[in-house]
N, C-alpha and C positions, 0 to 999 in steps of 0.2 A: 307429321306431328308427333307420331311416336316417340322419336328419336329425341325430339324436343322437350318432351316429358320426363324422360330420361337422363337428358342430361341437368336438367335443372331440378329434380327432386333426388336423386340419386347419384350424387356425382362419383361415388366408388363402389366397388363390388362389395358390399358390408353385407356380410351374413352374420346371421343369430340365429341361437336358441335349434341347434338340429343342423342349419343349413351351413354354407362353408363361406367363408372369408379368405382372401388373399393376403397370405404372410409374406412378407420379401425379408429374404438375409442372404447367408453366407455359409455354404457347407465342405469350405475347404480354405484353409488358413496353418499357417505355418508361428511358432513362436523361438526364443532363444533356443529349445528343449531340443531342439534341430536346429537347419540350419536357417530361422528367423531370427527375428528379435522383439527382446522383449521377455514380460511371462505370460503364460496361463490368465491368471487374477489382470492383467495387464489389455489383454487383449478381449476377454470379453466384458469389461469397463468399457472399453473404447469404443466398443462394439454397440454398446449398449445407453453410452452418453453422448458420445459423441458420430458417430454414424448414424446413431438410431435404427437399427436396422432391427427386424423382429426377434433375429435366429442367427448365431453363428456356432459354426463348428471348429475344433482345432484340432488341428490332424496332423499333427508329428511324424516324421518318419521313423517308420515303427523301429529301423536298426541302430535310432541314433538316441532312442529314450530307454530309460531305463525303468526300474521299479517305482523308486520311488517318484519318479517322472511322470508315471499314469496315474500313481492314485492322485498325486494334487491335481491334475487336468480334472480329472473324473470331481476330485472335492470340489475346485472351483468352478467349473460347471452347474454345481449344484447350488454353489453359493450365491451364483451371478440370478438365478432364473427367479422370476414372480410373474406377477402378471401381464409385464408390458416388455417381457423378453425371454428367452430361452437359450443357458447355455448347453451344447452339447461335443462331448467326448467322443473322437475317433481315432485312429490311427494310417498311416499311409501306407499301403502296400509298394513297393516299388523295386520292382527285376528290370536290369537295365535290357535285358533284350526279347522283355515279353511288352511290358507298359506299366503302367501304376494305378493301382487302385483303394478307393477310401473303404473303411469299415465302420460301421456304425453301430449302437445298442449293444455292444456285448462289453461284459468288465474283461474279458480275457484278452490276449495279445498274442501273438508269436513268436516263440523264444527257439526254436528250433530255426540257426539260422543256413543249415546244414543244405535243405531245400528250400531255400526261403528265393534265392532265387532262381529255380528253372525250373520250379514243378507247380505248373500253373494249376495242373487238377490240382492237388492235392492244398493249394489255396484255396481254390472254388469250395473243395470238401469243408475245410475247415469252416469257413463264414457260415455254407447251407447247413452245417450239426450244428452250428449254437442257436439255433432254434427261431427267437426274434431276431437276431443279428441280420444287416444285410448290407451290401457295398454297390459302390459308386462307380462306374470306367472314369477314370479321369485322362482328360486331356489328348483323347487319344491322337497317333503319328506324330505328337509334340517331338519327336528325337527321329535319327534317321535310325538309329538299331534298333525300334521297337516292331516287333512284331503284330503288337497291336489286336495282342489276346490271340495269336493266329487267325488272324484276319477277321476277328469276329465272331469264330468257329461256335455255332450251337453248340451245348453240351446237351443238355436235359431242361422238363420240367424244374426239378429242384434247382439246379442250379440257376436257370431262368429267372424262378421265384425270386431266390436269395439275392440279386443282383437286379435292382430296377431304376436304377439310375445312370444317365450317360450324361457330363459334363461337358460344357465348351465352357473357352481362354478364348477360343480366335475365332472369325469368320467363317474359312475354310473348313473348320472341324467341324462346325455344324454341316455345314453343305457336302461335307464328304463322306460324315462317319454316321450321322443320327439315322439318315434312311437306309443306308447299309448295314447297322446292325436288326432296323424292323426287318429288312429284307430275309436276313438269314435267320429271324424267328425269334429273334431274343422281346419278352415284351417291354421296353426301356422309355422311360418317360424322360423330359429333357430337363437340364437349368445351367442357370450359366454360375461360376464360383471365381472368386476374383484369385485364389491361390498366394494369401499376402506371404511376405517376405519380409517388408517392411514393418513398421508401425502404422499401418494404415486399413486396421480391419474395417473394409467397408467402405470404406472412403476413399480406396487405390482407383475405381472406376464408377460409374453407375450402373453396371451391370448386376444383376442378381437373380436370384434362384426363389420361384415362388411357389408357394406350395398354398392348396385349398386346404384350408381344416377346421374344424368346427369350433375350435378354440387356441389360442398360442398355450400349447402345451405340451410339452417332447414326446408326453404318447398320441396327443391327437396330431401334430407333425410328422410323427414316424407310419401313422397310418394313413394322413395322405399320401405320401411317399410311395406307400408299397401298395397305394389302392392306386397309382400313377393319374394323382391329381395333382402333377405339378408343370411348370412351366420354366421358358428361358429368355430372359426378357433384356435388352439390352438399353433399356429406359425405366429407371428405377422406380416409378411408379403408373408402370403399365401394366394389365391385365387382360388376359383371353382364357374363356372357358368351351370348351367344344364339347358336350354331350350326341347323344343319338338316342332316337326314337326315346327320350323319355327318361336315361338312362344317363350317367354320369361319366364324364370322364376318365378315362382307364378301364372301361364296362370291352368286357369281351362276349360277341352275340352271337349266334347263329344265325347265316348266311341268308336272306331271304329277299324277297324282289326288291323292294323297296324300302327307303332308309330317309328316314329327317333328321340332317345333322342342325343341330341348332349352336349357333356361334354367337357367342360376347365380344367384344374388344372392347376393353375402357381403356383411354389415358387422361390422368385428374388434370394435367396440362393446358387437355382439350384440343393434342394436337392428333389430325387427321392423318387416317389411313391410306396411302395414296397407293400401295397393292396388297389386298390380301388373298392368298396362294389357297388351297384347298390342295394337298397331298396326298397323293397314295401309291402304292406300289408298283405303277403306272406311272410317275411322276404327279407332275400339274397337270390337274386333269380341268380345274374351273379356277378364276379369276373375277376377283370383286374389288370396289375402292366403298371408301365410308368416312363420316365423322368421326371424333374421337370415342363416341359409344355408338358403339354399333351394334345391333340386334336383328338374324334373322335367321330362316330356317332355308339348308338348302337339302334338292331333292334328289336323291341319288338312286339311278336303277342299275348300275353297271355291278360287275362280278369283281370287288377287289377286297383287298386281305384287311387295310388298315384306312384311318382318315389321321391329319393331325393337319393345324391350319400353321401357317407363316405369312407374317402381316408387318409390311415394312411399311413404316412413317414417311412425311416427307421430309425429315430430316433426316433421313437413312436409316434410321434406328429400327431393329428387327424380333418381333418377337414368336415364337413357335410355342404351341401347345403341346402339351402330350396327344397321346392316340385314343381312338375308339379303332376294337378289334372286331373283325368279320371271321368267325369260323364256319368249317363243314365245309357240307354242300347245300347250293339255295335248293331250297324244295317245297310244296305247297305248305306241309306241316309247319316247316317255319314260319309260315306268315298267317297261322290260322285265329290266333288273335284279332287280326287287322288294326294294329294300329299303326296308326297315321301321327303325325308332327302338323299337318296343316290342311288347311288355311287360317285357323285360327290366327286372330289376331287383337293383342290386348294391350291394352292404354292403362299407365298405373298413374296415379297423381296422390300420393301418399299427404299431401298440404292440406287435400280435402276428404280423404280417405278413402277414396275413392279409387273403384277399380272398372274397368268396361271391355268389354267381351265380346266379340264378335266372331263368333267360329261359323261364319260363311255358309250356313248349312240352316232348311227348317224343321220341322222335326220336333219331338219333346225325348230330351234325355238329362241322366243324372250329373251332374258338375258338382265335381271333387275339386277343394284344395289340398296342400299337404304341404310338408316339409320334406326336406329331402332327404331326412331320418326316417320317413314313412309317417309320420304324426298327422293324423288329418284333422284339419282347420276348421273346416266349411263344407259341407254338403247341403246340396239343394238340386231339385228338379224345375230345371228350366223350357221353355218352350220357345222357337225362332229364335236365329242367327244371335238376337243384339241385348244385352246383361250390362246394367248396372250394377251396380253393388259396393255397399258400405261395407268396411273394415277396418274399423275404429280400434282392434286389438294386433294389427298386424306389425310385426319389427319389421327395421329395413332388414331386405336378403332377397334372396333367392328363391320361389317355388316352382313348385309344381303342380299345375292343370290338370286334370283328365276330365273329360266330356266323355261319355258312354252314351252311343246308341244302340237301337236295337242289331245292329248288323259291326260297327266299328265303334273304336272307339279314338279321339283323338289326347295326342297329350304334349304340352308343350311346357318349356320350364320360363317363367318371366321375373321382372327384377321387380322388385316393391320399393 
């Protein structure tokens, strides 16, 4: 009956006011200025009327643009964006025998074309000094001379940072390259980019690149981005959110016995999920099926590095979350908090404002709401398992629970 609830008062992932919403666009697009067509002013119109899509990027290759090249991208970027879109300015890194990669948030380029292509540190350098700058792997093994960053090769923290995005074009890249770069440490959240060519920003496939953020706004996009609250989805308006213990998407924790991964999938279509994968460094370690929103918490005691979910439709269509990261070593102190993800379990019906609570447990403790800005909503002290409760000021979104007892506490995020 949950589910049910769910999908008839909440048919998208709408967040407000604090919590996060699902933007879908495009962060990789080519125009005349290279080797596309078209211009600038041309493509994020297109982008923006007729795709509709939230967000595109236009990302020239950096050796074929000139001066006066970036600053109208960069102007008409700025011209294109209001409320019900966002254009954004990048450039394309591209060595034919390392791979190519996008750059994002800096007015600066690279005009040294001397290393520009075989000195892959000394890229890495450049993006991690310009401070908010950070770039994209795109496409990776698309060529057979690519090296393909040398194979992935960790560099550092900084560079790590600087670099939190890994793109698919194809099938196989996802399956080849996304869990081999968590492998070898890099922390890289996913999306998929249609890379036009054409006149067709946006509307060359359905595939796209989604990103949680508090608002469609280039800075609050650029910080989901680099908090790796984004996703790759290959049904243009599909959605997966996978938190842990409480804790949001792209959250890096220390290691501790047990873990509530809590998983969304919406598709507005209302087409069913016929497998969704649970990943980790171990491969597929669990498997689940569901309706087109699905809502639940799974339980995880095993010793692994990363989670991120993969959830294929039944019409083939595939979409992959970014990660929740497991550092350290497990040890008691990590888990001296206690908290827990479950068994709670909550029924929202927002038509009568109503919200009902059942965290499986008797007992008198305090129940918090919140945002997932930290803004708390609601507090009260409750007593046995089963809570009603009016919320006649709540927007539709996303929160967050906590139940505090005297020994644990539990905390689960539910959709309003």
């Amino acid at each position: 009956m949950k589910h049910l609830f769910l999908l008839l008062f909440v048919p998208v992932f709408a967040f407000s006011q604090g919590s996060y919403k699902a933007f879908f666009g495009n962060l990789h697009s080519h125009t005349g200025n290279s080797d596309g067509e078209g211009t600038p002013q041309e493509a994020f119109s297109y982008a923006k009327e007729t795709a509709k899509i939230d967000f595109l990027a236009v990302t020239d290759h950096l050796e074929q643009i000139d001066n006066n090249e970036w600053e109208d991208v960069m102007k008409q970027a700025e011209d294109a964006s209001d409320d019900t879109f966002v254009g954004i300015a990048g450039w394309e890194w591209g060595a034919p025998i390392i791979g190519h990669c996008n750059v994002y948030n800096t007015t600066e380029r690279i005009t040294q074309i001397g290393w520009y292509y075989f000195n892959l540190n000394s890229f890495y350098d450049f993006v991690a000094e310009k401070g908010d700058a950070f770039g994209q792997f795109n496409h990776p093994d698309d060529d057979d001379l690519f090296s393909n960053w040398n194979d992935m090769e960790y560099k550092n923290a900084s560079i790590d940072s600087a670099f939190p995005l890994i793109e698919f074009q194809e099938l196989w890249q996802a399956t080849n390259w996304y869990e081999k770069a968590l492998n070898k440490g890099w922390h890289l959240s996913p999306g998929w980019n249609q890379d036009n060519h054409d006149r067709n920003w946006g509307t060359m496939n359905e595939y796209r690149m989604g990103i949680w953020s508090d608002s469609l706004t280039r800075e609050s996009l650029f910080n989901g981005i680099k908090k790796g609250r984004t996703f790759a989805t290959m049904d243009k308006n599909a959605s997966v959110w996978l938190g842990i213990n409480g804790n949001d998407m792209g959250s890096r924790l220390q290691k501790r016995s047990t873990y509530g991964l809590e998983l969304y999938l919406n598709d507005e279509d209302g087409e069913s999920w016929e497998k969704i994968e649970l990943v980790t460094n171990n491969g597929v370690v669990q498997e689940l099926s569901g309706s087109s929103l699905f809502d639940t918490v799974i339980t995880r005691t095993s010793d692994e590095d990363y989670y991120f979910i993969r959830a294929t439709q039944t019409d083939g269509d595939i979409i992959w979350s970014g990660p929740v990261y497991l550092e350290g070593e497990v040890t008691s102190a990590a888990n001296k908090k206690n908290i827990i993800c479950g068994p709670v379990k909550i029924f929202s019906i927002p038509s009568q404002e109503l919200l009902i609570i059942n965290t499986g447990q008797n007992g008198t403790a305090n129940l918090m709401i919140s945002r997932l800005n930290g803004t708390q909503i609601e507090k009260r002290q409750v007593s046995g398992p089963h809570l009603k409760m009016k919320m006649p000021s709540l927007d539709r979104g996303v929160y967050l629970l906590e139940v505090h007892y005297k020994t644990h506490r539990i905390q689960k995020h539910f959709v309003w």
